[in-house]
C-alpha positions as CSV (number, residue, x, y, z in Angstrom):
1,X,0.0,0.0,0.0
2,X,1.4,3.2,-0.8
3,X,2.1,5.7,2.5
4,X,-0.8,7.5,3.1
5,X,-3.0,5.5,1.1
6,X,-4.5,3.8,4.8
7,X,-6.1,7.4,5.5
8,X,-8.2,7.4,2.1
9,X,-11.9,6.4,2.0
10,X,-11.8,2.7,0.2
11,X,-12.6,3.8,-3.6
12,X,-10.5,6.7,-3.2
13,X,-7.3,4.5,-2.3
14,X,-8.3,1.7,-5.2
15,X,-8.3,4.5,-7.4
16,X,-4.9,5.3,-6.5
17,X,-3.5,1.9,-7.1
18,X,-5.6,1.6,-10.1
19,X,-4.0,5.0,-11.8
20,X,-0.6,3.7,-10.4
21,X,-0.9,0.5,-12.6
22,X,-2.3,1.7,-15.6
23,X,0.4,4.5,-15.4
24,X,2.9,2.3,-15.4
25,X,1.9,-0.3,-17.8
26,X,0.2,1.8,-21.0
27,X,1.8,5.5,-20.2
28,X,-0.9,7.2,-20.9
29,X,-1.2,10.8,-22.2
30,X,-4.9,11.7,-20.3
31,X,-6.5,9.2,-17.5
32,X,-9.9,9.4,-16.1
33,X,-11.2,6.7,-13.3
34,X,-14.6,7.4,-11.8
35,X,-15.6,5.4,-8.7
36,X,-19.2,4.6,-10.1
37,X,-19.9,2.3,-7.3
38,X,-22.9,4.0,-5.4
39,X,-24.9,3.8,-8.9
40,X,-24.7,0.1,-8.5
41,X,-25.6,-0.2,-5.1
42,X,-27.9,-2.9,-4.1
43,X,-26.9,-5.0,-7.2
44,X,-25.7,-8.8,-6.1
45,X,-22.1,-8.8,-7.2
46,X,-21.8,-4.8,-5.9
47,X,-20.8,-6.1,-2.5
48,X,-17.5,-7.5,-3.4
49,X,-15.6,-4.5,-5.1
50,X,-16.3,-1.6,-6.7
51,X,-17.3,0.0,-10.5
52,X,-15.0,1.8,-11.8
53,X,-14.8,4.1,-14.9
54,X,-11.5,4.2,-17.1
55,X,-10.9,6.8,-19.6
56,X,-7.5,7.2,-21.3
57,X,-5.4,7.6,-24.0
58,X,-2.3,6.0,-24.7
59,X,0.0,4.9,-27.8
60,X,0.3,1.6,-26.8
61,X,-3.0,1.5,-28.2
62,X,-2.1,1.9,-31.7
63,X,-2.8,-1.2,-34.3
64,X,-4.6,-3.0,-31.5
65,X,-8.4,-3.4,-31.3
66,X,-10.9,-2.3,-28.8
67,X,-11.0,-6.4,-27.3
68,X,-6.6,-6.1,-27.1
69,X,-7.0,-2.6,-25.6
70,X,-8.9,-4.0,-23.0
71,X,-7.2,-6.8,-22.3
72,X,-4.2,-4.3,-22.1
73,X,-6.2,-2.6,-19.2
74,X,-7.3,-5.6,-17.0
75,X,-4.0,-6.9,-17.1
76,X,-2.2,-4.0,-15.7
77,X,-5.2,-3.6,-13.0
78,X,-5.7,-8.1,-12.8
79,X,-4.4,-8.0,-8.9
80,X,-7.3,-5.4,-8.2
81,X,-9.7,-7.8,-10.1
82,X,-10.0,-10.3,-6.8
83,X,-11.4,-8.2,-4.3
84,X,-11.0,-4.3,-4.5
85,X,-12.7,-4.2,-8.0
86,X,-15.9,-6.1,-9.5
87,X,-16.3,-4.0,-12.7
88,X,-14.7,-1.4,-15.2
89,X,-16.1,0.4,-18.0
90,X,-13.5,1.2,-20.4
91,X,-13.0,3.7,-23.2
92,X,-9.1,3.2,-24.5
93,X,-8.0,5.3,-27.3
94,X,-5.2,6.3,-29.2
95,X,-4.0,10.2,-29.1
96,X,-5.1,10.4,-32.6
97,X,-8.7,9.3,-31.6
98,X,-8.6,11.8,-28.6
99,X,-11.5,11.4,-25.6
């Protein structure tokens, strides 16, 4: 856990270990992650992580398909996938593509 991480509300620090990851595995240029948990509150597989949205641009996008990209971004973020994270939205493009 990263110092200081222990005094962040729960999403808050799996956000930070999320944008660590994807930082340093895809580099890229612009990154968004939205904690989008409370909107699925209530639903049956809510309880054991969080929903998460992931915007972001990178080059190591480029030639690769949307299914590759993400792959791309559940492997840099597969140790989160067992417990602090249930589901991510994802939106991976090149610069070129822009948000």
């Amino acid at each position: 856990m990263k110092p200081g991480a222990a005094e962040l509300p729960m999403g808050e620090s799996v956000m930070v270990q999320m944008r660590t990851a994807i930082e340093r595995a895809l580099a890229p240029a612009s990154l968004e992650i939205i904690d989008d948990s409370a909107a699925h509150a209530g639903h049956p597989g809510a309880r054991g992580g969080g929903h998460f949205r992931v915007t972001l641009v990178s080059d190591a996008f480029r030639g690769r398909s949307q299914l590759e990209r993400h792959r791309l971004v559940y492997a840099a973020v597969a140790p989160l996938m067992s417990g602090a994270v249930h589901a991510l939205n994802i939106i991976a493009r090149t610069p070129e593509e822009g948000i």
